[in-house]
C-alpha positions in Angstrom: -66.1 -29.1 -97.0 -66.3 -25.6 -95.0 -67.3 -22.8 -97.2 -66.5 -19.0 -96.7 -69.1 -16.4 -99.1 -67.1 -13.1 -99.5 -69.4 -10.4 -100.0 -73.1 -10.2 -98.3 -74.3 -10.0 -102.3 -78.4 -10.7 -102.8 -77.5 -13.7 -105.1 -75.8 -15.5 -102.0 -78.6 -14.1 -99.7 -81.2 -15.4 -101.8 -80.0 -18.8 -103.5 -76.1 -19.8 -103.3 -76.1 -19.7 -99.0 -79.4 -21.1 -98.3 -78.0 -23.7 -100.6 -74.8 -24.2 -99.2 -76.3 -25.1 -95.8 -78.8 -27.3 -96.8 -75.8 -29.8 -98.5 -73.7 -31.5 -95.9 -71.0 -29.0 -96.2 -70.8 -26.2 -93.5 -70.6 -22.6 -94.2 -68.2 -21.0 -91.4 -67.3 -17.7 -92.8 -69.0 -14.7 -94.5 -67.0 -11.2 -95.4 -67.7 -8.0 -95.9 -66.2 -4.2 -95.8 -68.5 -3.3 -93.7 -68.2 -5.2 -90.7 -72.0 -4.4 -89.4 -73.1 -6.4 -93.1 -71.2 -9.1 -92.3 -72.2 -9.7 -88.7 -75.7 -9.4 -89.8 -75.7 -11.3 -92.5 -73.9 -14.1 -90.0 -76.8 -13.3 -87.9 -79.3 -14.2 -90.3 -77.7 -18.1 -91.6 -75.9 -19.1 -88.0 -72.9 -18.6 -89.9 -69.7 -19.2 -87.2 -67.6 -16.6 -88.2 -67.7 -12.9 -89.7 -64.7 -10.7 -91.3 -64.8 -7.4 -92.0 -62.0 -8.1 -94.7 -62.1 -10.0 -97.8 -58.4 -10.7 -97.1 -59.6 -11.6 -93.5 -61.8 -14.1 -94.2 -59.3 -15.7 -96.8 -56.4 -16.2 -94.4 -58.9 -18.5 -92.2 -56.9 -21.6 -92.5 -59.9 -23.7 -91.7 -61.8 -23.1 -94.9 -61.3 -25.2 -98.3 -63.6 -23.1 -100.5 -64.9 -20.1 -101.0 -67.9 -18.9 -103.1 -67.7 -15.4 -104.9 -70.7 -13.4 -105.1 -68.7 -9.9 -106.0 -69.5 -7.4 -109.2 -68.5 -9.1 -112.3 -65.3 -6.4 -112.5 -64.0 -8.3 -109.2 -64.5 -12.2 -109.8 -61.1 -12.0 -111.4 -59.3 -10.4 -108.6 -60.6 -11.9 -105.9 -60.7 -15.6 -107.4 -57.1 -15.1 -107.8 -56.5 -14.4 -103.9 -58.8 -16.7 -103.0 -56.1 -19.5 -105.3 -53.3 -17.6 -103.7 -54.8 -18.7 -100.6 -55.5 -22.7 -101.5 -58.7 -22.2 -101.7 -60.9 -23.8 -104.4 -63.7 -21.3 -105.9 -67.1 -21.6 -107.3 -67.3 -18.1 -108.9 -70.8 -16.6 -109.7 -70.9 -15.8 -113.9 -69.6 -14.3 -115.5 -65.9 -15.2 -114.8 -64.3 -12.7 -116.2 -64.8 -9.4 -117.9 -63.8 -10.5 -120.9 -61.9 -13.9 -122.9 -58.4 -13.0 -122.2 -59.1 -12.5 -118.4 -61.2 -15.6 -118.2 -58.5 -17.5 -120.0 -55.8 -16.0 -117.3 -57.9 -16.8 -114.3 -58.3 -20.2 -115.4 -54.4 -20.8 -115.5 -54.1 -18.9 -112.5 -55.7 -21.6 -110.3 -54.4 -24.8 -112.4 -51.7 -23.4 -111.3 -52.4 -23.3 -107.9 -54.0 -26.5 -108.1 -57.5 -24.9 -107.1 -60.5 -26.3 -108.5 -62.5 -23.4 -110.2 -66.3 -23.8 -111.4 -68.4 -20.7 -113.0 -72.0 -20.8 -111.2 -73.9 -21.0 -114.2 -76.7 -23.2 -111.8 -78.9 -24.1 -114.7 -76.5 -26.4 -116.2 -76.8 -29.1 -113.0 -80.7 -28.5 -113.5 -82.0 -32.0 -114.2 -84.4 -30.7 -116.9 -81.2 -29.1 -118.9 -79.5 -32.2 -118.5 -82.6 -34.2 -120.4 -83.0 -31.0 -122.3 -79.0 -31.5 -124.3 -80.1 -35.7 -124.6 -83.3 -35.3 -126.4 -81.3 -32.7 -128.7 -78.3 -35.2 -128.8 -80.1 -38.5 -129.4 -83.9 -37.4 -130.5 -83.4 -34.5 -132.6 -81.7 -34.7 -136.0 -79.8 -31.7 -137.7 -79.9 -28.2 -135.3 -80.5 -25.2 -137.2 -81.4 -23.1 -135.4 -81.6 -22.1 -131.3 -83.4 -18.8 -129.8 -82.6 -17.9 -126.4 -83.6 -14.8 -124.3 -83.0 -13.6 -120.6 -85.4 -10.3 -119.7 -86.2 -8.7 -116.5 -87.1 -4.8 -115.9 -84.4 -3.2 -113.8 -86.1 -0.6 -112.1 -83.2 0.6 -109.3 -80.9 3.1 -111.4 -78.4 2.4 -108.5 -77.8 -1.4 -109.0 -74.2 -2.5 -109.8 -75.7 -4.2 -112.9 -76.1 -1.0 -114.0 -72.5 0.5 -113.3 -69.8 0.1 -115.9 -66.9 0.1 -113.8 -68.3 -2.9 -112.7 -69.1 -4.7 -115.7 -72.6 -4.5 -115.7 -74.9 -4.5 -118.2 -77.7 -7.0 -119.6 -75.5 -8.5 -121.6 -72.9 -9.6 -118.9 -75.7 -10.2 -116.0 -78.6 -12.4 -118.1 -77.4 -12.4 -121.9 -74.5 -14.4 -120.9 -76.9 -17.3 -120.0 -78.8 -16.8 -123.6 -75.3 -17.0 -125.1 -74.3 -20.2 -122.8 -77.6 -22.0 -124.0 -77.1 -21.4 -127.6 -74.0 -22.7 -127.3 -74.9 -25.8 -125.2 -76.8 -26.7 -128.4 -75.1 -25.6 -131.7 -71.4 -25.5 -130.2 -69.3 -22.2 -130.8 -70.3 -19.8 -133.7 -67.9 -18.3 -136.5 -69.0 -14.8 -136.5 -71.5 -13.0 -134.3 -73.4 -9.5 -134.8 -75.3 -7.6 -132.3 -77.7 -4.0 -131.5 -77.5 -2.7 -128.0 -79.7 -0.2 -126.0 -78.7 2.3 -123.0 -82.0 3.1 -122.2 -80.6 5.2 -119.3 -77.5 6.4 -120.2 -76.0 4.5 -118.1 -72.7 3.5 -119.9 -73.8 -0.1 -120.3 -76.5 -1.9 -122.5 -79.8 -2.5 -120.9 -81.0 -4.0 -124.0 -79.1 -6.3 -126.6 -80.1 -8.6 -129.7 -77.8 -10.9 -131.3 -77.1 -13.4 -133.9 -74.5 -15.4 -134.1 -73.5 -17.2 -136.9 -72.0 -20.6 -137.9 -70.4 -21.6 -141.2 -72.9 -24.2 -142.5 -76.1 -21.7 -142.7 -76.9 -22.7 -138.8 -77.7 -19.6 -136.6 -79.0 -18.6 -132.9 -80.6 -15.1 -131.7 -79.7 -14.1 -128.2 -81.2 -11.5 -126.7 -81.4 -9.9 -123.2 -82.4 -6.9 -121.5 -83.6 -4.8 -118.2 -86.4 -3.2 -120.1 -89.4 -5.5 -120.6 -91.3 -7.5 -117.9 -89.4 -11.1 -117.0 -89.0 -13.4 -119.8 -86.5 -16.3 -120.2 -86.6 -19.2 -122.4 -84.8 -21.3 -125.5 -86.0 -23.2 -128.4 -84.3 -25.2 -130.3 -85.4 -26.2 -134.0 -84.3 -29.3 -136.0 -84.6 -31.1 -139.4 -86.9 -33.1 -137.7 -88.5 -31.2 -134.8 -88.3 -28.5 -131.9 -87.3 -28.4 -127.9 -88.7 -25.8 -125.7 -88.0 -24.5 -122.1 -89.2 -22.0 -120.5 -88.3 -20.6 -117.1 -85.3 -21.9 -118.2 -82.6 -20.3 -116.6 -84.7 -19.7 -112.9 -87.3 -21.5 -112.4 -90.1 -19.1 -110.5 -92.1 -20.3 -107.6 -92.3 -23.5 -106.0 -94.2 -25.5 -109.3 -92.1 -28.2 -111.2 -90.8 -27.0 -114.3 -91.4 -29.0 -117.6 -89.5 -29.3 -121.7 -91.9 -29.8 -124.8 -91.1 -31.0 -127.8 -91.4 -32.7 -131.1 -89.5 -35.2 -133.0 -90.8 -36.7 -135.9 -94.3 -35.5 -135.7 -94.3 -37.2 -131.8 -95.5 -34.7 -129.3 -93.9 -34.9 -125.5 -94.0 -33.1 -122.4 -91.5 -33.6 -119.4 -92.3 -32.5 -116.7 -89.3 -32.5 -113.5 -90.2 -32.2 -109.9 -89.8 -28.7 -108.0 -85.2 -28.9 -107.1 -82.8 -26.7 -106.0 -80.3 -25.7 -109.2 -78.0 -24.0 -106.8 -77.6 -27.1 -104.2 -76.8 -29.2 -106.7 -74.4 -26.9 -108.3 -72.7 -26.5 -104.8 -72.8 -30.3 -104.6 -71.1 -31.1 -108.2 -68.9 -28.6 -106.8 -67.5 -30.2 -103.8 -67.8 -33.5 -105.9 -65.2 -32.1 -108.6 -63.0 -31.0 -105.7 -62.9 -33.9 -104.0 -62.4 -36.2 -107.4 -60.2 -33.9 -108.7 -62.5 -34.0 -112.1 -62.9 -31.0 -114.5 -66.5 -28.7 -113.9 -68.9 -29.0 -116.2 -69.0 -25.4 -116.2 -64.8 -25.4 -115.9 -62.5 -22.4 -117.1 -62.3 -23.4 -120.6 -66.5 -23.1 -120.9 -66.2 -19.4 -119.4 -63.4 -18.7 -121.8 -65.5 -20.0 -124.8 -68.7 -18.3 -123.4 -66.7 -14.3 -123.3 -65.5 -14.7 -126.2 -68.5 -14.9 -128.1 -70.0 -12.2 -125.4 -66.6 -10.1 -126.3 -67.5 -10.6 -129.7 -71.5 -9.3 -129.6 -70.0 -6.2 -127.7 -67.6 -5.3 -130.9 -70.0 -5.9 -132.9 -72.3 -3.8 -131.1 -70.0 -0.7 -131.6 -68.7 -1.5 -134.9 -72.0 -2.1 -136.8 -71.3 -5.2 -138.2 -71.0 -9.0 -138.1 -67.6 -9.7 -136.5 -65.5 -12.6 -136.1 -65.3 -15.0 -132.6 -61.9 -15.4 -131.8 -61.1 -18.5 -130.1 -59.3 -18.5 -127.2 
């Protein structure tokens, strides 16, 4: 499969290309509006080919995919074109800037016949993978999950930072807290939520959440800019616990393990040092090839903004709100 990256973004710089080329799919195209970023950025990976044009690089009839690194107020757009265009798209998280757009996106390219998978990389981690069976087959009765996302944002210029752009810590980490909580109590009723601008920067840089389900179960969320890294999830059962930490990106070149109990019986897994993105890119070109639905598909980013949507009303009505399905 040949890949085209549009937008010179760190996340593609740092994880998404470097993964791309080392699968056995090539990586001919990179875009940028500046034209000097994308030749450099060409430079750097040995890519073939570099546009100066979004647009450019998506009228290159040689390409079957494209990944799309842009601000979170773009994915939409440019996911669009890139359907338009025949091309299939593995769209960094989140989707959308909210339910409704995700929802229209997603119909947008069955539509088109494009195959369109959110880059939520953890999921194709082997260790979430065991991670959902112990819970599944192990565990008895879920109460209750914790999940967090933290890392200090200390560059008042980043785009996470920019609310035209969607940013925020709730849209750039918290969405991963909200995605795990969900992986292991399904989709809440009725969610409430504080945020903090510690900046005044028209976006939350801090947010705690709880999300509620009809039978007593709950999950706190939280995520933030402020305080040094932290990310992690627990899960506690009738009959036990499952922890992870590092569990959205891994840190340094050391495997990464789960602990947990069941019945009194205490285990450690341990999983060898992988690549999350690669095999995300690989799944990827799988799904495209087989035609098969993503794990992380349209219908999960849908379900996953609207219980984001639903922490942000909360957040400025000052109480526990209902999640509307979508």
């Amino acid at each position: 499969m040949n890949f085209g990256v549009v937008s010179t973004a760190n996340i593609g710089r740092a994880a998404v290309v470097p993964a791309i080329l080392d699968t056995d799919h090539d990586l001919l195209a990179v875009a940028s509006r500046e034209e000097d970023s994308a030749a450099a950025f060409a430079d750097e990976f040995g890519i073939p080919r570099a546009y100066d044009s979004y647009d450019a690089l998506l009228a290159d009839d040689e390409l079957d995919a494209v990944y799309n690194p842009l601000p979170n107020a773009l994915h939409a757009e440019w996911t669009k074109k890139a359907a338009d265009a025949g091309l299939h798209v593995l769209c960094e998280k989140p989707l959308a800037v909210d339910a409704r757009q995700a929802r229209e996106v997603g119909d947008y390219c069955a539509e088109r016949g494009v195959t369109l998978m959110e880059a939520f990389m953890y999921r194709y981690h082997p260790r979430t993978e065991r991670a959902v069976a112990v819970v599944r087959e192990e565990l008895g009765d879920v109460r209750s999950v914790n999940a967090t996302f933290q890392f200090p944002m200390d560059d008042p210029e980043n785009v996470r930072l920019d609310p035209d752009l969607a940013g925020g810590s709730l849209m750039d980490v918290g969405c991963y807290a909200v995605s795990a909580a969900r992986l292991f109590l399904g989709d809440p009723e009725r969610a409430y939520a504080t945020t903090h601008d510690e900046g005044d920067y028209g976006v939350d840089t801090k947010l705690a959440g709880v999300l509620e389900y009809e039978d007593g179960r709950t999950a706190e969320v939280s995520c933030g800019f402020e305080t040094a890294d932290a990310q992690y999830y627990r899960v506690e059962a009738e009959d036990g616990w499952l922890e992870a930490r590092e569990a959205f990106v891994p840190r340094g070149d050391e495997g990464v393990e789960i602990e947990y109990e069941v019945d009194g019986r205490h285990a450690v897994e341990t999983f060898e040092p992988t690549d999350q993105y690669r095999l995300e890119v690989e799944r990827f070109a799988e799904c495209v090839e087989s035609g098969d639905s993503p794990r992380t598909d349209a219908d999960e980013a849908v379900e996953n903004m609207a219980v984001i949507d639903a922490l942000y009303e909360s957040a400025e009505r000052g109480e526990s709100v209902p999640v509307e399905r979508r």
